[in-house]
N, C-alpha and C positions, 0 to 999 in steps of 0.2 A: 246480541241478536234480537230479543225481544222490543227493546227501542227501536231499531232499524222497523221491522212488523208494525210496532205499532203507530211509528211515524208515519210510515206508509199507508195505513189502512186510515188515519185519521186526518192525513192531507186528503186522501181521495173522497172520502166519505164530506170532510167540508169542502171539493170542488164543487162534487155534484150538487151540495146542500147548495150552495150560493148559485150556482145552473137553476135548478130549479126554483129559487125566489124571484131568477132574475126573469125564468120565461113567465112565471105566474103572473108579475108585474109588466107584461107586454113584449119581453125581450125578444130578440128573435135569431140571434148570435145561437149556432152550431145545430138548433133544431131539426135540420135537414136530417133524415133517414132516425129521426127519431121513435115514430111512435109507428105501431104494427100496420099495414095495410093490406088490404084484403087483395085477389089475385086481380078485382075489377078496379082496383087503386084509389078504391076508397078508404079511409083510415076506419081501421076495426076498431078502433077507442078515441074516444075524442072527452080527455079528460079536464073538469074547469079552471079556471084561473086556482082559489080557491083549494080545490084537491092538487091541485102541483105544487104550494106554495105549501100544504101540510105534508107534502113527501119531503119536501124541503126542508123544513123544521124536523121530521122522523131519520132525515138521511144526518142535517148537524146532532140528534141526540145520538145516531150511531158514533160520532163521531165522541162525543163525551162520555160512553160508554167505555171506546174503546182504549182511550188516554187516562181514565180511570184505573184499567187494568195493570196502571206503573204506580197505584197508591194514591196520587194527588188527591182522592176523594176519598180516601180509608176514616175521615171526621164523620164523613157525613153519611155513607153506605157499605154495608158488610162486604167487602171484597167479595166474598161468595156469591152475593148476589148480582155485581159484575160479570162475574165470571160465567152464571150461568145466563142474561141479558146475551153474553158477547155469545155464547152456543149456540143461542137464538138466533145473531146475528147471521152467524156461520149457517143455520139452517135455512136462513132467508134466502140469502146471496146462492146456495144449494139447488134449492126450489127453480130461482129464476135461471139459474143455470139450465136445471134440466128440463124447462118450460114446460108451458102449455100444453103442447102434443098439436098443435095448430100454428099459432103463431110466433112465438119468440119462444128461446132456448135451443139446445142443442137436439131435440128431440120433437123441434116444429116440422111440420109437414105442409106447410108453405113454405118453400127455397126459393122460387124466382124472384122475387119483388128487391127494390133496392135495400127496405133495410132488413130484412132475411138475410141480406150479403152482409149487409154493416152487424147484422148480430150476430151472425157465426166469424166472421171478423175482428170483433171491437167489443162487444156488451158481454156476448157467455164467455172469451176469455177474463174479462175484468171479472165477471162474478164468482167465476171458478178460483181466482186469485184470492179475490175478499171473503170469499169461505174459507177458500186453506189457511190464508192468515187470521182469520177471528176463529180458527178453532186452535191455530197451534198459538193462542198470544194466551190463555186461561192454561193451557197446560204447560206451556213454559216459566209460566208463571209461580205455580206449584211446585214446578222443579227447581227453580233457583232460590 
């Protein structure tokens, strides 16, 4: 079970990383309903090349985090300290779930816009995902 979790969280975690390198570097594949926009349809964040290519790099170290948690790195860092990284991760992915109170998450108060739709659709189910699995991949981990 734990492999399955961690496959999964460490495939997704390097999608989005290589997404985000690839919009940083001018891409423009899936971008649509990406970023928050305001109710006058202006984008409420307009993030640079730059800051999306270091979410990119922060989204593959989740990814090395969390494939860590089967040992491969037990040479080089205390499993424990994995363990508590990947909590982190789980409180990250938490957060963005439960948003802003404005913009994105489950508890925005902007609903009309199209990606208000794509994020109670597609983005706070995925985060709600990758929190449950990086909190249950460290405590299965203790159990087995």
């Amino acid at each position: 079970m734990i492999f399955v979790l961690v496959a999964i969280n460490t495939l997704v975690f390097l999608f989005l990383s290589f997404l985000h390198i690839y919009w940083g570097f001018g891409g423009t594949w899936g971008l649509k309903n990406t970023l928050p926009v305001r109710v006058s349809g202006e984008l409420a964040l307009k993030p640079s090349k730059f800051g999306t290519v270091i979410v990119g790099m922060g989204l593959s170290l989740f990814a090395f985090i969390t494939l860590a948690n089967i040992g491969f790195a037990d040479q080089l860092i205390d499993r424990r300290h994995i363990h508590t990284a990947t909590y982190i991760i789980a409180g990250i992915f938490s957060l963005r779930a439960i948003g802003d109170f404005k913009y994105v998450g489950f508890m925005k108060s902007i609903k009309g816009t199209e990606f208000a739709k794509e994020d109670t659709r597609t983005y706070v189910p995925l985060c709600l995902v990758l929190s449950l699995f990086s909190l249950s991949i460290p405590l299965l981990t203790c159990v087995s």
